[in-house]
C-alpha positions in Angstrom: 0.0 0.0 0.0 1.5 3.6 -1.0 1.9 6.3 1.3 -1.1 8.0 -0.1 -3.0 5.6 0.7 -6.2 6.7 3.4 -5.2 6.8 6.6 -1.5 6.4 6.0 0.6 8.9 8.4 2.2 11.4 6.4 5.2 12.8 7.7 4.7 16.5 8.7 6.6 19.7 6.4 9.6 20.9 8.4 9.0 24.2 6.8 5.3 24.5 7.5 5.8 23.6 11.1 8.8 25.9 11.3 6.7 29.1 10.0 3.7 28.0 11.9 6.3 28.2 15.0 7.6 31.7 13.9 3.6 32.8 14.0 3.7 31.1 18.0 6.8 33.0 18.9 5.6 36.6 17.7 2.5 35.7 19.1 3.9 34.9 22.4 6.4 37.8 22.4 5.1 40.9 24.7 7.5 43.0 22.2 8.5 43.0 18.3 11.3 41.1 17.3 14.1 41.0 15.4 15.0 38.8 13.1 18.3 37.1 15.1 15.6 36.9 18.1 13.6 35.0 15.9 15.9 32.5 14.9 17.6 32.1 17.8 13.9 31.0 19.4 13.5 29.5 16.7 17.0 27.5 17.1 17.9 27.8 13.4 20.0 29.6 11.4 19.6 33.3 11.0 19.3 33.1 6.7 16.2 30.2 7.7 14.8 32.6 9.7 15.2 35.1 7.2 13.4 33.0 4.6 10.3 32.2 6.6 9.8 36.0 7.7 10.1 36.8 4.4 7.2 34.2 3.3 5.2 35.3 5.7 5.9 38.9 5.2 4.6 38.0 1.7 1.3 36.7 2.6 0.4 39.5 5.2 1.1 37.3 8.4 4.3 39.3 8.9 4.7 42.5 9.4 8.0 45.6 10.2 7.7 48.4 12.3 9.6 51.6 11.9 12.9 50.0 13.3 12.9 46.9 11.1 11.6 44.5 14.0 8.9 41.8 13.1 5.3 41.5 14.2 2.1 39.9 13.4 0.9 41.5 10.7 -2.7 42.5 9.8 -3.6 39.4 7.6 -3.3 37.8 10.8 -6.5 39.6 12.1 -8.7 38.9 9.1 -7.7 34.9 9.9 -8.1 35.4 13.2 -11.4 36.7 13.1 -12.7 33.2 10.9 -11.9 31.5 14.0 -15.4 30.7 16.2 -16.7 33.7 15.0 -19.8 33.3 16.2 -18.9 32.9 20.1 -15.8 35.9 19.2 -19.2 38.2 18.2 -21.2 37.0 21.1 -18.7 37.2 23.8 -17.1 40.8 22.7 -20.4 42.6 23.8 -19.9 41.0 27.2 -16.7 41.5 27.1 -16.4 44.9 26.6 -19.1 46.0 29.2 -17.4 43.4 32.0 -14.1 45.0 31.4 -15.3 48.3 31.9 -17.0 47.4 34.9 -14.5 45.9 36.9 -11.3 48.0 35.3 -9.6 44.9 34.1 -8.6 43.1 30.7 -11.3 40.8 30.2 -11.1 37.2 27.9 -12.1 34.2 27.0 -9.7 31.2 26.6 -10.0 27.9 24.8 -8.4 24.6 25.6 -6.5 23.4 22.1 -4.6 19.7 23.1 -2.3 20.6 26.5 -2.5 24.8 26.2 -4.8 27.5 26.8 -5.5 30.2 24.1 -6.9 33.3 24.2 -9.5 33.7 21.7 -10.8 37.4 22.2 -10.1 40.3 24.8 -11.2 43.5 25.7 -9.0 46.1 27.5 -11.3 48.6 29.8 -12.1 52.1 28.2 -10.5 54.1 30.9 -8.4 52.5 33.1 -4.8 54.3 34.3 -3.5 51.2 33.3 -4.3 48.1 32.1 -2.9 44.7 31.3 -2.7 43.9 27.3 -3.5 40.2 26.4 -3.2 39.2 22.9 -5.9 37.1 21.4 -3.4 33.8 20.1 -1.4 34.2 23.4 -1.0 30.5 24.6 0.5 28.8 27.6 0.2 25.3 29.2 -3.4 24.4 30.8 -2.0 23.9 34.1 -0.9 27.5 34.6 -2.8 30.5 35.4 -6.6 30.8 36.2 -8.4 30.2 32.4 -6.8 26.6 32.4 -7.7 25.8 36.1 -11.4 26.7 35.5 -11.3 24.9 32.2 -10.1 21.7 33.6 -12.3 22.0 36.9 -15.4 21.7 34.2 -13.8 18.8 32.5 -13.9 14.8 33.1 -10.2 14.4 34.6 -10.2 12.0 32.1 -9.9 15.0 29.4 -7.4 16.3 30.9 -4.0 16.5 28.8 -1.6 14.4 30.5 1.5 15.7 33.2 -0.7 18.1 35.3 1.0 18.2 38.9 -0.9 17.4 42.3 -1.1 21.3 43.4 -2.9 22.2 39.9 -4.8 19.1 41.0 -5.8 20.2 44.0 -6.1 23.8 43.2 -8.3 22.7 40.0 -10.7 20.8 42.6 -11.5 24.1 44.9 -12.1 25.9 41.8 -14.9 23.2 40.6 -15.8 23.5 44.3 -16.4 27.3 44.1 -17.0 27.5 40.8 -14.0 30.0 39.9 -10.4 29.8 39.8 -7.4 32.1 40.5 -4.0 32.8 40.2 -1.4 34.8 40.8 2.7 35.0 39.4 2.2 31.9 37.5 1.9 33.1 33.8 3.2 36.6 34.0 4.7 37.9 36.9 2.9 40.3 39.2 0.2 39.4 37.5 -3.5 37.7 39.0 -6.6 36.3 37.3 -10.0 35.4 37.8 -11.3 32.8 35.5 -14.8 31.2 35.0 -15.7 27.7 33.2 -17.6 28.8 29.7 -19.6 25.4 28.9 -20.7 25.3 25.4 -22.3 22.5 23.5 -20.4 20.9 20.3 -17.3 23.2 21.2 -13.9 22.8 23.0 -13.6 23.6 26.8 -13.3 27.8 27.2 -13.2 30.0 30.3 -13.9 33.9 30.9 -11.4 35.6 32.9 -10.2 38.8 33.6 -6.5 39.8 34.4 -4.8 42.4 36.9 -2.2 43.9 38.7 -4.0 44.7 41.9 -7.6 45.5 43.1 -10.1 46.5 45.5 -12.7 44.1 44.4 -12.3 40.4 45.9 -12.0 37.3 43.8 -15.5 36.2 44.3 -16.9 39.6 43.3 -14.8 39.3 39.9 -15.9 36.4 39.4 -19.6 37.1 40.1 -19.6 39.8 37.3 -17.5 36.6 34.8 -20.2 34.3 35.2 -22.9 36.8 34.5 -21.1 37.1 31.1 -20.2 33.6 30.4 -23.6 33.1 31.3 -25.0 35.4 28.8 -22.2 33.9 26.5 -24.1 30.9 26.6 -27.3 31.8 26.7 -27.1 33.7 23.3 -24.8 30.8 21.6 -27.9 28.5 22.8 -25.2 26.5 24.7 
């Protein structure tokens, strides 16, 4: 049987996964980059890295500032958009009107295999300052309060595997409560208050908001979540 057969494993493009990776790694990165940053995270060769940017440049995923440095560039919002647009429309109403409430960055954040994404956020309207968080922004489901109330509304057999006892135990008082926390454990300085966001016929997602320090206790915060997730879910008949 041939390689083409269906249902044969075909081995993955080195080059696809590589500019797929440089997408991640701007994604992740709080500033723009330069090319050498790029590769080095990239571990390859500078003129690689120099390729791939240029590819993606060339497609609109890529962009330069005025110093030469490499972001995510607008195509990557148009594709962006395409992704559950139906819960991104319904949930950036809520969104916006929980962040302005409460002063904070407000999200929601989907499981995808062993990480947590952020989908869509809202900054508040006219907070001193606020906390940026970039829809695409990923980091492992065991960290930081979006995973924890994701896996506290999930079978533990659904969980990806490798999550330590604490995030076990802490994972358990949030499905106790019905809200997680955290605190220093994705960015530093930084604490989150995240609630599960059920949905039918979709992947695990949780509404949280994320701070530097406030007035209002967790369980007020995440009163004013679950109203949205709530409404979330109503209006996506979830």
């Amino acid at each position: 049987m041939g390689s083409d057969a269906p249902g044969a494993a075909a081995p993955p493009s080195q080059t696809l996964s590589r500019g797929i990776r440089v997408l991640e790694i701007l994604a992740d990165a709080r500033e723009p980059l330069t090319v050498d940053e790029v590769g080095r995270r990239l571990d390859v060769h500078r003129s690689i890295a120099y390729r791939l940017v240029r590819t993606l440049e060339h497609h609109g995923l890529v962009g330069r500032d005025a110093g030469g440095r490499l972001a995510l560039g607008p195509r990557m919002a148009a594709l962006a958009a395409g992704v559950a647009h139906d819960l991104q429309a319904e949930a950036l109403p809520e969104l916006t009107t929980a962040a302005n409430e409460l002063g904070m960055t407000c999200f929601v954040a989907v499981l995808d295999h062993d990480e947590c994404v952020t989908l869509v956020s809202v900054e508040p309207r006219h907070a001193v300052a606020s906390v940026a968080q970039r829809p695409g922004s990923r980091h492992p489901v065991s960290l930081g309060a979006p995973g924890k109330a994701i896996l506290s509304a999930l079978d533990e057999r659904r969980w990806p595997p490798g999550v330590p006892d604490p995030t076990r135990e802490q994972v358990a008082e949030a499905a106790a409560r019905g809200y997680a926390t955290s605190h220093d454990e994705v960015i530093p300085t930084l604490r989150a208050v995240a609630v599960p966001l059920v949905l039918r016929g979709r992947p695990p997602a949780a509404v949280s908001a994320v701070y530097v320090a406030s007035d209002s206790p967790p369980e007020r915060i995440a009163e004013r979540l679950a109203r949205a997730a709530g409404a979330v879910r109503g209006a996506l008949g979830g």
